[in-house]
C-alpha positions, 0 to 999 in steps of 0.5 A: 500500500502506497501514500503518495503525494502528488507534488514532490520535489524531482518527480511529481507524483504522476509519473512516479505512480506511472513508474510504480505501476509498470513495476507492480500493478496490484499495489494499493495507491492512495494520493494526498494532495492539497489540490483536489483538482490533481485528484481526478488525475488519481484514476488514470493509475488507478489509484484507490483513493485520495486524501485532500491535505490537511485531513482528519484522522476520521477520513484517514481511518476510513479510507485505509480500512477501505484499502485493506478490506480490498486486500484482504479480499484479494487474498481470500483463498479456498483449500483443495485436498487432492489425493493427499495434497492440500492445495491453497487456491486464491479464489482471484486465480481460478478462472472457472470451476467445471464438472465432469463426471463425479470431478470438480476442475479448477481451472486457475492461472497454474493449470487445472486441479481435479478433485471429487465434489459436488458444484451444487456444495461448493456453490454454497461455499462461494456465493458472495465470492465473485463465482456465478453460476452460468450453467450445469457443469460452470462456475465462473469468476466474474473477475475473469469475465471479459464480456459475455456475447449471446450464449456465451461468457468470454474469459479474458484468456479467450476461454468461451463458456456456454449459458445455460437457458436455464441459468442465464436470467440469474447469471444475468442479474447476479453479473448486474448487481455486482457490476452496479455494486463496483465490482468491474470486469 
């Protein structure tokens, strides 16, 4: 997590947030500036937020809980045991889970992990999560959605999945609400 002035002597703060950004592009950047015009500016990083000088703690407090309630979010994981290996899978690394047969397949970013299960049990577990429900055999994580295209759902890494007829109302309003909720593709 980074504070960072916008006005500092050398380099001003935008362009050593162009630099931090091409080094790490998960870290939290949070602006303090005197200038609220600057503070529009903030998003072109994709900063978090911005803290107008001289501030209260109150506004301090609350948007650093706001930063680590992100990153705590960021890290949530579910444990998979397979065949006597545990496994412990951030949930921002699986793209998709798929059934086949009696078989769960996690699909994340470090290859596909098979393990027994129901998707009905660990749709439970997820809800709330970011995963939905798109069909029979697919859960999706809606942080891997690049858009959704008549029938299907694109992954960004191209992976197409089909919506289910049954399912498609419902993946529809629950992909709304978490869009309107803040939570983007």
């Amino acid at each position: 997590m980074v504070f960072m002035d916008i006005e500092m002597p050398n380099m001003d703060g935008m362009e050593a947030a162009h630099r931090l950004r091409a080094v790490d592009s998960e870290v939290i950047l949070i602006f303090v500036t005197n200038m609220a015009q600057f503070a529009a500016k903030g998003y072109e990083v994709d900063a978090l937020d911005y803290i107008i000088k001289p501030f209260a703690y109150p506004d301090f407090e609350r948007k650093l809980g706001r930063a680590v309630k992100l990153r705590e979010r960021e890290s949530e994981a579910i444990v998979i045991a397979q065949r006597g290996v545990t496994h412990r899978v951030l949930l921002r690394d699986i793209s998709y889970i798929e059934v086949r047969g009696h078989s769960l397949e996690y699909h994340t970013e470090h290859g596909v992990i098979a393990v027994t299960g129901t998707l009905k049990e660990l749709e439970r577990q997820l809800r709330g999560r970011g995963f939905l429900r798109c069909g029979n055999p697919y859960m999706v994580n809606q942080r891997h959605i690049a858009s959704v295209q008549g029938a299907e759902v694109i992954l960004a890494d191209d992976t197409r999945l089909p919506i289910g007829r049954a399912f498609r109302k419902q993946f529809l309003i629950d992909l709304a609400g978490d869009l309107g909720h803040g939570h983007a593709l």
